[in-house]
VEXDREN-2710 file (C-alpha; in Angstrom, 1 decimal):
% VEXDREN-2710
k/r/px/py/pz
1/UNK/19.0/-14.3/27.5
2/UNK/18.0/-10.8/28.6
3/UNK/20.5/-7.5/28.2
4/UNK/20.7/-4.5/30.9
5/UNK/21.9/-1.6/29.4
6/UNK/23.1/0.4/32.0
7/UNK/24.9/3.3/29.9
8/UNK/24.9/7.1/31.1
9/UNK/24.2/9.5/28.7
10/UNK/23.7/14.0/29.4
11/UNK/20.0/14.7/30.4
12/UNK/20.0/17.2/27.9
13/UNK/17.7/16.8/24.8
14/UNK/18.5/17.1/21.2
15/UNK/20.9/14.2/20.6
16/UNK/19.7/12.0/17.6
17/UNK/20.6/9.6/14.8
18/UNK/21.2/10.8/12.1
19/UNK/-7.0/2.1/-3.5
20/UNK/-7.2/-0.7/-5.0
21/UNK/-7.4/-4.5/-3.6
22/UNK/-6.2/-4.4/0.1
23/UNK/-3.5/-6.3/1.0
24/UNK/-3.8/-9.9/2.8
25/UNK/-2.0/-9.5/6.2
26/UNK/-0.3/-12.2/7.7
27/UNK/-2.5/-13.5/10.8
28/UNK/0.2/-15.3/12.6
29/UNK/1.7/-18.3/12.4
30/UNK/4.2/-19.8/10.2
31/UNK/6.8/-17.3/8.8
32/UNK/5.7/-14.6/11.8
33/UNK/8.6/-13.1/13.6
34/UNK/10.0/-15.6/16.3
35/UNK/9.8/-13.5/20.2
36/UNK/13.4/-15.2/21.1
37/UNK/16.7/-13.3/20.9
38/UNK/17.6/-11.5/17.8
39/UNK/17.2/-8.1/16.1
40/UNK/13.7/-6.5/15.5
41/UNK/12.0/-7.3/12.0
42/UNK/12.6/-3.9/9.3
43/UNK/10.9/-4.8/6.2
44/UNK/12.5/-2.4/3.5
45/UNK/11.3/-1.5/-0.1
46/UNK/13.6/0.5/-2.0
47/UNK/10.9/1.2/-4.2
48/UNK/9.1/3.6/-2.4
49/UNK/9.5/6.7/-0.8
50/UNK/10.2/8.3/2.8
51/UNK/7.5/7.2/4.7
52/UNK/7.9/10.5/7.1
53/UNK/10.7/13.2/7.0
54/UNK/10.8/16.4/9.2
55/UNK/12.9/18.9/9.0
56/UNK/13.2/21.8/12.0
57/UNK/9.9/21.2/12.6
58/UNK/8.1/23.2/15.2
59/UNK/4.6/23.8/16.7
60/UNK/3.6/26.4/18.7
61/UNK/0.7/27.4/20.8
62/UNK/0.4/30.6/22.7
63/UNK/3.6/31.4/22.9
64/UNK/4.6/27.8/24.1
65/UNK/6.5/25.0/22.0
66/UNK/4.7/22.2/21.5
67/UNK/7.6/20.7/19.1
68/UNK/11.0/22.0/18.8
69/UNK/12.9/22.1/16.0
70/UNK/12.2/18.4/15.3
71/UNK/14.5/16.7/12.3
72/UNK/13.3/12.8/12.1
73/UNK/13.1/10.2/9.0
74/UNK/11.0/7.2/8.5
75/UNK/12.6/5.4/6.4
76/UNK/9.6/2.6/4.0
77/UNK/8.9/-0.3/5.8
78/UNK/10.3/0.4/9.2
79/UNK/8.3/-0.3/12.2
80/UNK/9.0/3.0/14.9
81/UNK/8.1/3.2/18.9
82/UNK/8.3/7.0/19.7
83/UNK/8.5/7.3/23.9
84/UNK/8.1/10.0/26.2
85/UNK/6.4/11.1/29.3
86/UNK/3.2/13.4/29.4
87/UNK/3.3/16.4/27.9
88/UNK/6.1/15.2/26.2
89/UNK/4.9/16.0/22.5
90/UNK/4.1/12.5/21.3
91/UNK/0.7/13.1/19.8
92/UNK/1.6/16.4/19.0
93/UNK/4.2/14.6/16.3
94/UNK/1.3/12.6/15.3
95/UNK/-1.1/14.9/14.5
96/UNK/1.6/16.6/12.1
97/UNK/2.7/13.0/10.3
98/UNK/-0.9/12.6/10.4
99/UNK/-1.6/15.6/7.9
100/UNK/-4.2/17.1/10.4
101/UNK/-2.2/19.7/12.3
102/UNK/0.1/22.3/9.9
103/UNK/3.4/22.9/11.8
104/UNK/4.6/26.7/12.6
105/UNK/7.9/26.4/11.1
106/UNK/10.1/23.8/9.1
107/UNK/9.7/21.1/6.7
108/UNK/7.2/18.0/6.4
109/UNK/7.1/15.2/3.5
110/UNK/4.7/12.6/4.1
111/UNK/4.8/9.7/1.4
112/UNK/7.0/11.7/-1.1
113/UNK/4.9/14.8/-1.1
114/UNK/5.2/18.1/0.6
115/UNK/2.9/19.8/2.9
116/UNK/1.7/22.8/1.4
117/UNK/2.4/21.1/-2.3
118/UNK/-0.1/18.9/-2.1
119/UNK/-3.5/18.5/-1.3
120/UNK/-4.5/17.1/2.3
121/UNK/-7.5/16.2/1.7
122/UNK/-6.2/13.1/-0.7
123/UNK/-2.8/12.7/1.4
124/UNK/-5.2/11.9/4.7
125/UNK/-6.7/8.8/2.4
126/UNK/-3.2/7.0/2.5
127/UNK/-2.7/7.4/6.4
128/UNK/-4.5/5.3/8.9
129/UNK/-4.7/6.3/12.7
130/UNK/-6.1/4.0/15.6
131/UNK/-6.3/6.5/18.3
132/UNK/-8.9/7.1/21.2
133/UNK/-10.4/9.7/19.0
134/UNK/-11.9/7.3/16.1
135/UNK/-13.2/5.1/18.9
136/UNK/-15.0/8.2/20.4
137/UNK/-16.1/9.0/17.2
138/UNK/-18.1/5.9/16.2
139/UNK/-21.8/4.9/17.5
140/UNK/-21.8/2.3/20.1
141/UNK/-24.6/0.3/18.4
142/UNK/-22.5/0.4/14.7
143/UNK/-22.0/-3.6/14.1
144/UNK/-18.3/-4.3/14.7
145/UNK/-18.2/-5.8/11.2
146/UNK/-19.6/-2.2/9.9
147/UNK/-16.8/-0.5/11.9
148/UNK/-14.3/-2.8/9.6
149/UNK/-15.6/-1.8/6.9
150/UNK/-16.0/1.8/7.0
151/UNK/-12.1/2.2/7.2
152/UNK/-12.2/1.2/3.2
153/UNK/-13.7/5.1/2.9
154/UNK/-12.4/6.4/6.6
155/UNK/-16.0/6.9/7.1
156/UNK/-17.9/6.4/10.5
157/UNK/-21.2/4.6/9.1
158/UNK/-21.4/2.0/6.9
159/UNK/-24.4/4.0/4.8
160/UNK/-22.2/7.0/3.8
161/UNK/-20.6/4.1/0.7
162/UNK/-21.4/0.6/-1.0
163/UNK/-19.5/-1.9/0.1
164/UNK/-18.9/-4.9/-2.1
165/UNK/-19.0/-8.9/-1.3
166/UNK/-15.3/-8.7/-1.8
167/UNK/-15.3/-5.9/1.0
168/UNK/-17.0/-8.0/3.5
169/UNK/-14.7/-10.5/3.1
170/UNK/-12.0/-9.1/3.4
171/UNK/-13.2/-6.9/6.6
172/UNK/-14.2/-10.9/8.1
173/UNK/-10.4/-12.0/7.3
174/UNK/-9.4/-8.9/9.5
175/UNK/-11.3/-9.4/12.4
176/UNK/-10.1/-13.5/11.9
177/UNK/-6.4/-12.5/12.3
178/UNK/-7.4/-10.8/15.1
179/UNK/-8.9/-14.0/16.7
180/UNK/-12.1/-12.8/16.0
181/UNK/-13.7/-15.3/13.5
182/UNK/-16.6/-16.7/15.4
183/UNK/-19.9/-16.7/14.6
184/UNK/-22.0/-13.6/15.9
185/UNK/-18.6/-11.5/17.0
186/UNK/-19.2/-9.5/13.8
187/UNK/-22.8/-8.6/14.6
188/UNK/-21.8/-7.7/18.4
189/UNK/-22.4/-4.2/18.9
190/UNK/-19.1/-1.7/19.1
191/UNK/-19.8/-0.3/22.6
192/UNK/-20.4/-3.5/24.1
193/UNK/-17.2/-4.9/23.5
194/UNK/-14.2/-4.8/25.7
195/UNK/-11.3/-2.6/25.5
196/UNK/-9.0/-4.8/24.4
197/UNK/-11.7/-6.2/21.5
198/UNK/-12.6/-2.3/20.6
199/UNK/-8.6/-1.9/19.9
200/UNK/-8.5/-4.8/18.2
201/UNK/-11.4/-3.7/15.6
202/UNK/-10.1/-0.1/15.1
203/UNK/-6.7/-1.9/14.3
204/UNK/-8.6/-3.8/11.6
205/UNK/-10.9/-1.0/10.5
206/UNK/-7.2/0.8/9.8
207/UNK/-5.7/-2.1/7.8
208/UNK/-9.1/-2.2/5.4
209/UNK/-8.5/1.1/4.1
210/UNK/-5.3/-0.6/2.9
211/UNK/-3.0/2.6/4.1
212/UNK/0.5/3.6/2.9
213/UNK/1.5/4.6/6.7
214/UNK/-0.1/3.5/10.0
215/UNK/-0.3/5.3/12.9
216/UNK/-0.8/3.9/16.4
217/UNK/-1.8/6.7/19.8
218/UNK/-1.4/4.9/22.4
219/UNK/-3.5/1.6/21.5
220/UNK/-2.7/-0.4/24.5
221/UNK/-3.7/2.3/27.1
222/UNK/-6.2/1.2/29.5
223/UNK/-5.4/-2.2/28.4
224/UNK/-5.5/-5.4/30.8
225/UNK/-2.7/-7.7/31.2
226/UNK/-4.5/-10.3/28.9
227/UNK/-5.9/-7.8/26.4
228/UNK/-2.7/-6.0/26.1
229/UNK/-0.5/-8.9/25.5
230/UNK/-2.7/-10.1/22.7
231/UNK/-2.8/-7.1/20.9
232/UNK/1.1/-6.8/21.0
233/UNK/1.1/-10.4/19.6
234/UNK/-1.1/-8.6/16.7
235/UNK/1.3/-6.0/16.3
236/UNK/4.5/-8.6/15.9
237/UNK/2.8/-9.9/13.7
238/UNK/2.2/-7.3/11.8
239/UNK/5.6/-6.0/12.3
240/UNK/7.1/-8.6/10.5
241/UNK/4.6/-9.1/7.2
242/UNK/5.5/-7.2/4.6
243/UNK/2.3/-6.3/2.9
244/UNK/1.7/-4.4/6.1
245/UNK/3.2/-0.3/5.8
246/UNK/5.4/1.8/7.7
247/UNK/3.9/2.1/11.8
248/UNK/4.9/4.3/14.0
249/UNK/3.5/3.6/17.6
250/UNK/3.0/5.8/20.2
251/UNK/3.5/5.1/23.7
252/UNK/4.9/6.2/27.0
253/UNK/5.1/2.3/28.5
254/UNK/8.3/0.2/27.9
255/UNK/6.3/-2.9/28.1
256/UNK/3.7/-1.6/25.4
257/UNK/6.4/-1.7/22.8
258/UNK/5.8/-5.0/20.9
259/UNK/8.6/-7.3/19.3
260/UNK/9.6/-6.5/15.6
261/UNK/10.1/-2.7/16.3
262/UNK/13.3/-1.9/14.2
263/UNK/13.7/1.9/15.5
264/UNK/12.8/4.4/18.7
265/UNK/12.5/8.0/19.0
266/UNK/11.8/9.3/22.6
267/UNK/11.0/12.7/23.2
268/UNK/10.9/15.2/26.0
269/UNK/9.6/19.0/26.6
270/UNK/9.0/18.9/22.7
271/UNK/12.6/18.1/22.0
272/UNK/13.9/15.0/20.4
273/UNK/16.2/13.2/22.8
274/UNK/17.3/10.2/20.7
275/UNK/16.3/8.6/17.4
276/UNK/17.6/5.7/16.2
277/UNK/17.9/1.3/15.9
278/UNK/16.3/0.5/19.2
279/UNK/18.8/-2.1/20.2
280/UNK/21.6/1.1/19.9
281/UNK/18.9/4.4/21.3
282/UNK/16.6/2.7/24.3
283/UNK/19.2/2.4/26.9
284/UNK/19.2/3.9/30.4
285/UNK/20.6/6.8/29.7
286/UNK/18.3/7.9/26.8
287/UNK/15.1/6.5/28.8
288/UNK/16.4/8.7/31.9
289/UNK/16.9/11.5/30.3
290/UNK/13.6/11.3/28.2
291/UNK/11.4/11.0/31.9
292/UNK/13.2/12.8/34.5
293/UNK/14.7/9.7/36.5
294/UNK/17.1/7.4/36.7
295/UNK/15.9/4.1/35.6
296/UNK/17.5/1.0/34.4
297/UNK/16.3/-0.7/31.1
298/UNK/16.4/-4.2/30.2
299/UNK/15.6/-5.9/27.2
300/UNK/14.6/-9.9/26.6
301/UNK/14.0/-11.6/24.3
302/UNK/12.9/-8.4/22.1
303/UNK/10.9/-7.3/24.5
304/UNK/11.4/-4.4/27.1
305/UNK/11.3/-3.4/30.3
306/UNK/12.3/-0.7/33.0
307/UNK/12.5/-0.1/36.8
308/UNK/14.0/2.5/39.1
309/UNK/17.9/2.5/39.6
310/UNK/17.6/3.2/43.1
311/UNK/16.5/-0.3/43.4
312/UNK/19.9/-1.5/42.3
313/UNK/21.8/0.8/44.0
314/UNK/19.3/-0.4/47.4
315/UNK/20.0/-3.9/46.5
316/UNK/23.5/-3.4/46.4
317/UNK/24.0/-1.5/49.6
318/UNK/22.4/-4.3/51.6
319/UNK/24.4/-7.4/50.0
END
């Protein structure tokens, strides 16, 4: 059964709740989190440390904030969607839990250590990013096997490092649990694949460098229907394995958010609307105040979905 949450909340912003051997990710099947009715995969280790943890963060350009006084936690092994229109400040956030953009003002820990305590450089080496910006960066004729493997180094050609039998291997298992096993799919050039292939390599040539956080701009963007839905399959997958690390995906689609996402955050004008469990944060209210208009969300079967209110309140006038 499918829940409309049709709960009201103030359009104002702010509100929140408060290498060695890679690892061998799950490629589906038995033990992968179930798509039917029940709440989203978390896989917690007590162990380790805060994946993310701002504190009054800002960023500002020109005299404009980019990010406003942003608090926000990831806890380890949760699996976070952070929403929000354009402009909004999404990548903005990534780029600073991505070590590569230094905040103006407040607090960042990434992994247990401190920006400005440690040195980036070697902090970079534990974060993976698929974003529209790696794909740019690679040649179109590098071997999608080669662009596997060069996440082991976070390098762009395969020449740059030696790359053991063991390395191959394991970049082949990747591409495999992406559906990509068959013969002569390794040797196919990179810019002669499809969009949805493409995402599906850069989100293997992230999990080879065997990361402590993984961060996903926008990967289903541009996507077909087909495409799309396979790659979420991917990602509810890897939700729910345990070797795989924290995620945080970034999106401004609903329907991009894959099953097995414990927590959202949904931003707007660089101000943190809600954070929280998503079951408890992505209502109507939240969703509304994050875009501008009133919308009504509904969630099935842990996945979402949204549509103007002023359909229902159409429907209901005519009945």
């Amino acid at each position: 059964m499918g829940r409309v949450s049709r709960a009201r909340v103030s359009a104002g912003p702010g509100g929140r709740e408060s290498s060695g051997v890679a690892p061998q990710y799950d490629a589906g099947g038995e033990g992968r989190p179930g798509h039917g009715p029940g709440p989203p995969a978390t896989v917690t280790d007590p162990s380790r440390p805060v994946a993310i943890r701002l504190e009054h963060v800002s960023v500002v350009r020109n005299g404009r904030a980019l990010l406003d006084d942003i608090s926000w936690e990831v806890g380890p092994g949760e699996r976070w969607a952070v929403l929000g229109p354009n402009g909004s400040g999404k990548t903005t956030l990534l780029r600073v839990v991505g070590s590569s953009l230094w905040p103006t003002r407040g607090v960042v820990e990434l992994l247990g250590e401190r920006l400005g305590h440690v040195d980036m450089r070697q902090l970079r080496t534990r974060i993976a990013v698929v974003s529209a910006s790696v794909a740019r960066s690679l040649r179109p004729e590098i071997p999608a096997l080669d662009v596997v493997l060069t996440g082991r180094f976070a390098a762009l050609e395969t020449w740059w490092n030696q790359y053991s039998e063991h390395d191959r291997a394991e970049a082949r298992s990747l591409l495999a649990g992406a559906g990509f096993g068959a013969e002569g799919f390794a040797e196919r050039p990179f810019g002669l694949l499809s969009e949805g292939e493409r995402q599906q390599v850069l989100l293997a040539r992230a999990l080879m460098s065997a990361p402590d956080l993984l961060l996903l701009d926008e990967p289903a963007a541009g996507l077909d229907l087909g495409a799309r839905e396979r790659f979420l399959d991917r990602l509810t997958s890897l939700a729910g394995d345990p070797a795989v690390p924290p995620l945080v995906l970034v999106t401004h689609h609903l329907e991009e958010i894959p099953a097995g996402m414990g927590h959202v955050a949904l931003l707007r004008e660089g101000r943190l609307v809600a954070a929280g469990e998503i079951r408890r944060t992505l209502t109507s209210g939240t969703v509304s105040a994050a875009f501008g208009v009133d919308v009504v969300v509904e969630e099935r079967d842990a996945r979402w979905s949204v549509r103007s209110a002023g359909h229902d309140r159409s429907s209901d006038a005519g009945s």
